[in-house]
N, C-alpha and C positions, 0 to 999 in steps of 0.2 A: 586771387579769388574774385568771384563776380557779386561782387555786394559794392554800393553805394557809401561814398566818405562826403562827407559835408567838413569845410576848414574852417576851425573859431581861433581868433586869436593865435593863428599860425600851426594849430596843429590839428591833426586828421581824426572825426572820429568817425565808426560805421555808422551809417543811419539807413538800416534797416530791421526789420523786425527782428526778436530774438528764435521766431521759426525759423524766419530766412536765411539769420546767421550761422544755426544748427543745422538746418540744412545741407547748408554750402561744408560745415567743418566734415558732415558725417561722408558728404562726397569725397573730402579730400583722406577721410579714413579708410573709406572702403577702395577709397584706389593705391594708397599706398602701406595698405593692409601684408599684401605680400608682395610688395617692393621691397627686396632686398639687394639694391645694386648700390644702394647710397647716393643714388641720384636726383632725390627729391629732397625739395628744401623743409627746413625742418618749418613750422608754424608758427607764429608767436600772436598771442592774444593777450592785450594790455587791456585795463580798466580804468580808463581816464575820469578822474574825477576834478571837482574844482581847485583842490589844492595842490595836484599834479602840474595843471595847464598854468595855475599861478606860480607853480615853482619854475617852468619851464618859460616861465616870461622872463625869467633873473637868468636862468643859466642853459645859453644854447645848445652848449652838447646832450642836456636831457631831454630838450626838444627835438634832437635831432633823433634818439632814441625812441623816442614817444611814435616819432611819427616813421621809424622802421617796422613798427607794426602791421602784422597782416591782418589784425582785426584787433580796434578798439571800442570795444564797448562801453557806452555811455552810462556811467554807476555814477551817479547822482544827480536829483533834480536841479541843480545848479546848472549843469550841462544843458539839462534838456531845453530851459528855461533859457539858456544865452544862446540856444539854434532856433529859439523863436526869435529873437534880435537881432542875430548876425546874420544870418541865412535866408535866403529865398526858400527852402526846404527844410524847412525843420526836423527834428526828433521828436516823433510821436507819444516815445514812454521810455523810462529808465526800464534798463535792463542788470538786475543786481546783480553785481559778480558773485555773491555767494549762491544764489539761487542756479546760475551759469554755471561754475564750477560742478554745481551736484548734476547738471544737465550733461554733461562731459563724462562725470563720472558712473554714470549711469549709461551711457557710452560703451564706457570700455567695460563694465559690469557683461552689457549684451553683447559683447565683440571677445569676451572671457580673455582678456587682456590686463596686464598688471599696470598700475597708475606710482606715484611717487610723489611723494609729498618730502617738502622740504622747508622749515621756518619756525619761528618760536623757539620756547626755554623749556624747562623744565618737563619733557617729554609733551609739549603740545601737540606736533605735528604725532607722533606716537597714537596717542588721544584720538586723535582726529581719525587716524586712519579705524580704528577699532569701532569707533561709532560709524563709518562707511561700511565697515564690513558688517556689522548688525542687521547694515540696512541693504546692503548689495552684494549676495553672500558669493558671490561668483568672480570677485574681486582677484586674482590668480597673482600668484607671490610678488605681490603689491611691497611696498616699503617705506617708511617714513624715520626721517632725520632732525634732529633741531638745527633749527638754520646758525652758521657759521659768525661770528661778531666782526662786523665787516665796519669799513667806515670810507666816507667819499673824500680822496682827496685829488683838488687841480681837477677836477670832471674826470677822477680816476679809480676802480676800487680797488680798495685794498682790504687784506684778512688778517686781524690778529690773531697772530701767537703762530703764524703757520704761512707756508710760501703759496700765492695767489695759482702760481702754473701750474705745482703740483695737488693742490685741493681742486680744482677743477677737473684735472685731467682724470685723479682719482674717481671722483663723482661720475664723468663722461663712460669710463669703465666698468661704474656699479648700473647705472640703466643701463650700459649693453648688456653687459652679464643677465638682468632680472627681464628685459625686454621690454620693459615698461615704454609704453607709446604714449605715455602722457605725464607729464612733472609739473606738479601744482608747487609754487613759490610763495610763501608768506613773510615777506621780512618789511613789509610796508615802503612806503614809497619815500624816495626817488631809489631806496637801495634794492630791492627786489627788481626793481626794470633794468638796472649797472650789473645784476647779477643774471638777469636772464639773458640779456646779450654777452653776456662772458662765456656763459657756458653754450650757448649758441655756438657761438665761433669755435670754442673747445671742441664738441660733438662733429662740426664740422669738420673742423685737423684731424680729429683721430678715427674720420671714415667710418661712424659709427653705419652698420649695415642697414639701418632703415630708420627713419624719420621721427622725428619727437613734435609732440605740440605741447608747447611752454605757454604756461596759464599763471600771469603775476592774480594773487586772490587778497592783496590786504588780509585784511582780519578776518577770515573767511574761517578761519580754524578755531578761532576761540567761538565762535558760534556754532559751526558743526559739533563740536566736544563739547557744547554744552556748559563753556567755562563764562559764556556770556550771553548774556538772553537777549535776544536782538527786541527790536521793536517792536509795540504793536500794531495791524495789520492797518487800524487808522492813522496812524501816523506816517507808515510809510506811503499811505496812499495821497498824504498832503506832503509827502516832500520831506517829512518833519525824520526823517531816520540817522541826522549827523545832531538833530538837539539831543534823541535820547543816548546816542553815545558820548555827548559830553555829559547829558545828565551822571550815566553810570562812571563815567573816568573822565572827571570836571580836569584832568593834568593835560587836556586834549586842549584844551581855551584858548592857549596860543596856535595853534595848527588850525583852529576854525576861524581864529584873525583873517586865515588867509580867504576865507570866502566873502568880506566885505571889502576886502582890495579887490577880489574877482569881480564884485558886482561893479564897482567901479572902474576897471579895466575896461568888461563889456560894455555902461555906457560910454564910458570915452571913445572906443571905439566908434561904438552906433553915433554921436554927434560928429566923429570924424567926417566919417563915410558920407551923410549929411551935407557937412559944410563943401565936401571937394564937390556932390553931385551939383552943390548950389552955384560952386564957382563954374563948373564946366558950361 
C-alpha cells in the first residue's frame, strides 16, 4: 500500500492520516471486490500501541509480526508522543482502533458485504455484532464467535482443549462459506496478532477465493456492546484514555507498568542517537 511508515524502537507504524489510511484500504476493497482468482494478498491492519512495541522489545518474533503489517495504526498517545522523539516526521494524531474498526465496518455495511468478529467470553463478540447491526442494517450474514483460549508458547500459539491446524482450518472454511471480507479479532495483544497471522497463512493454504482484511481491535468490543463505557471526549483529547481504563479495571496496573519502561526505552534511545551524532 502507498502510505507512509515512520520506525520507533525497531518497529513500523503508518503515519499518515486516518483519511488517507481509509483511503488507500477502500482502494484495495474496490479492486479486490470481485477478484476471485485468490491472487491477492490477504491485508493485515495491527494497532500498535505502547505496550505492544514494549512487549516487542523482549520478544523478537512478535516484533517481527508487528512489523508484517500492512498498515499499523497508531492507537495511543504514547506512540504519537515517542514519533515526536524518534523521528524526523512525526504522527500528527492518534488514530483509535475502535473508532477505525466502526470506519471499516461501515465499509463493508456500504459494499453489502458480511464482516466476522471473533474474540471475548461469554457471548461478547455475539454482542458486539448485534449493536453493529442496529447501527449498519445492511451488515449481510455477518457472523461472530467468542474467541478460542489460546496461550503463547517458545513465540508459538497454541489452543486449548482443541488441535491448532484443525481450529483454523475450520474457521478459514467458515469465512469462505459466509464470504465475509473482513475479520475483526479481539483477544488483546500479543495473542490476537499470533492469531491473526495463523489464520493468515491458513486462508492462504486453503486458496480461499478472495481476499480477507484482518483487523486485530483489542477491546474494541466491550465498547461497541456497550459492556464498557469508554472515555470521556476530554480525556481522550489529552491522551488520558489508558488512565480511565485503569480507572474502570485497576487489574490492568500491571500492563500500564509497561508504559513507564516505554517512556524510558524512548528516552534512552533519544540520548543514544545524541551521543553517536556527537561522537561522529
Amino acid at each position: 500500500m502507498r502510505l507512509n511508515a515512520v520506525k520507533m524502537l525497531g518497529i513500523s507504524i503508518t503515519n499518515a492520516t486516518r483519511n488517507e489510511i481509509l483511503e488507500e484500504i477502500q482502494k484495495y476493497f474496490v479492486r479486490t471486490q470481485n477478484s476471485m482468482t485468490g491472487t491477492q494478498k490477504n491485508l493485515v491492519i495491527f494497532t500498535p500501541n505502547t505496550e505492544q512495541i514494549f512487549l516487542a522489545q523482549k520478544n523478537p518474533e512478535f516484533a517481527k509480526i508487528l512489523n508484517q503489517a500492512d498498515v499499523a495504526i497508531p492507537d495511543s498517545a504514547g506512540v504519537v508522543w515517542a514519533s515526536t522523539i524518534l523521528t524526523k516526521n512525526p504522527i500528527n494524531k492518534v488514530t483509535p482502533g475502535v473508532e477505525f474498526m466502526e470506519d471499516l465496518v461501515a465499509m463493508a455495511s456500504k459494499c453489502h458485504v458480511s464482516i466476522g468478529l471473533i474474540g471475548g467470553r461469554d457471548n461478547l463478540a455475539v454482542d458486539t455484532l448485534n449493536c453493529l447491526r442496529q447501527k449498519y442494517s445492511l451488515l449481510q450474514d455477518s457472523w461472530a464467535q467468542d474467541g478460542p483460549e489460546i496461550e503463547i508458547q517458545n513465540s508459538e500459539l497454541r489452543t486449548k482443549n482443541s488441535n491448532e491446524k484443525i481450529y483454523f482450518e475450520r474457521l478459514a472454511r467458515r469465512i469462505g462459506r459466509s464470504e465475509a471480507r473482513i475479520v475483526f479479532v479481539a483477544l488483546g495483544p500479543p495473542k490476537q496478532e499470533y492469531f491473526i497471522e495463523q489464520l493468515d497463512k491458513t486462508l492462504r493454504i486453503s486458496h480461499c477465493a478472495f481476499p480477507i482484511i484482518l483487523m486485530s481491535v483489542g477491546g474494541s468490543f466491550d465498547i461497541i456492546s456497550g459492556r464498557l463505557r469508554r472515555a470521556p471526549v476530554w480525556m481522550r483529547k489529552l491522551g488520558l484514555e489508558w488512565l480511565w481504563r485503569l480507572i474502570l479495571e485497576p487489574r490492568r496496573i500491571k500492563r500500564q507498568l509497561a508504559l513507564i519502561e516505554f517512556v524510558w526505552l524512548v528516552l534512552r534511545e533519544k540520548l543514544a542517537s545524541k551521543v553517536g551524532t556527537l561522537r561522529s
